[in-house]
N, C-alpha and C positions, 0 to 999 in steps of 0.2 A: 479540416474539421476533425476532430477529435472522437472516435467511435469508443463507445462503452456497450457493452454486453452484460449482460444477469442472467443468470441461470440457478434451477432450484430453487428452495423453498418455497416459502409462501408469495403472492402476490404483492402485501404490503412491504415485508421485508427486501423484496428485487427494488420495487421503487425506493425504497430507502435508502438503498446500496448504491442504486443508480445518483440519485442525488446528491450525496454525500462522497462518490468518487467526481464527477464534476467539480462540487465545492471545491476539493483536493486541488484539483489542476488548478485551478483558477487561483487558488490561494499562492500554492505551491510552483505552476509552471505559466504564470499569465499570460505568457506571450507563445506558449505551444501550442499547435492546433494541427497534429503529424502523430499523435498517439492512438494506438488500438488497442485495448483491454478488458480482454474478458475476467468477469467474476464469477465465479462458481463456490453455491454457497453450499455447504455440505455437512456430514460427518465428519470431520476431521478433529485430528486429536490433539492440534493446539488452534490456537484463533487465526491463525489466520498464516499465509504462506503468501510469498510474490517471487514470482518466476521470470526471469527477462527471457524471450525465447532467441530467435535468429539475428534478432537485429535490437537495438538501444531504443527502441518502439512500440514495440509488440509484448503486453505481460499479460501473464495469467495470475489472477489471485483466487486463492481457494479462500473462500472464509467459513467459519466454523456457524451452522444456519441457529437458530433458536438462542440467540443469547438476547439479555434486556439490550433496548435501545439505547444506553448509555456504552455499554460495552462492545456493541455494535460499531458502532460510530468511533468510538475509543481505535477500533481495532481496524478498522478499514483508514484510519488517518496515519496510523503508524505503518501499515502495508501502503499507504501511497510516499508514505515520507521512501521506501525502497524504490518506489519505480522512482520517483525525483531522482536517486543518486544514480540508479543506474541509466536512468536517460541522460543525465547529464556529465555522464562515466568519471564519476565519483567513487564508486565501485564497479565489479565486474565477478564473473563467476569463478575466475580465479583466485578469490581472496584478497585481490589488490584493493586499497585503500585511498587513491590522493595518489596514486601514483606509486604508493611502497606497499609490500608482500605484508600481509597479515599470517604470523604463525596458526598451524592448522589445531595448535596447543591452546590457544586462547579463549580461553572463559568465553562462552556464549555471550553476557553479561558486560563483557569487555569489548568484546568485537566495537570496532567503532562506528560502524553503518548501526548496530542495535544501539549503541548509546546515543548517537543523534536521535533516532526513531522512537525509543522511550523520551528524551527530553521533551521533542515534540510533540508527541499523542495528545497529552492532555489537553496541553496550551489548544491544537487545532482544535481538539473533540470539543472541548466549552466552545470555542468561536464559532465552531460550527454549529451546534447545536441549537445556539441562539439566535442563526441566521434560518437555519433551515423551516 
């Protein structure tokens, strides 16, 4: 079974968070039920952050608390699109790619785990939005 944690801000916002990471998996990893992921909503000074810790299971995502509910949800589907890769070690925290070195020179922008994760946002955030 799949454990999800919320931490910080408000009330509504933990349950929103909670919700819409769920959607994630489901949409994202259907068939996992081996993930633990705490969110911690916070100060931070971009939207949102995903950390793989010990093992391809366990993440931490910081998300940035007080943003409207579109950019919310925006932002918590593109931090799941990173646990998806690195659950399914697509990436790792050495830069590796699919199996090849991503130079450490590369345009944020370029990185290929961010250009999947922009492609995808939106697409999830509307489906999700709609469902939740």
């Amino acid at each position: 079974m799949n454990i999800v944690e919320v931490t910080g801000g408000p009330a509504k916002e933990r349950e929103v968070v909670e919700n819409v990471v769920h959607w994630c998996i489901k949409k994202l990893m259907p068939r996992v039920r081996s993930l633990d992921i705490e969110v911690k909503l916070t100060k931070c000074n971009a939207y949102g952050y995903c950390l793989m810790t010990d093992n391809h299971k366990t993440f931490e995502l910081e998300i940035r608390k007080g943003m409207n509910l579109y950019d919310l949800i925006s932002t918590i589907c593109h931090e799941m699109v990173h646990v998806k890769q690195y659950y399914r070690k697509e990436m790792d925290n050495s830069r590796r790619w699919k199996s090849r070195k991503v130079s450490e020179d590369t345009n944020y922008m370029d990185e290929p785990w961010e250009k999947e994760a922009f492609r995808l946002e939106e697409r999830l955030a509307i489906e999700c939005f709609k469902n939740l």
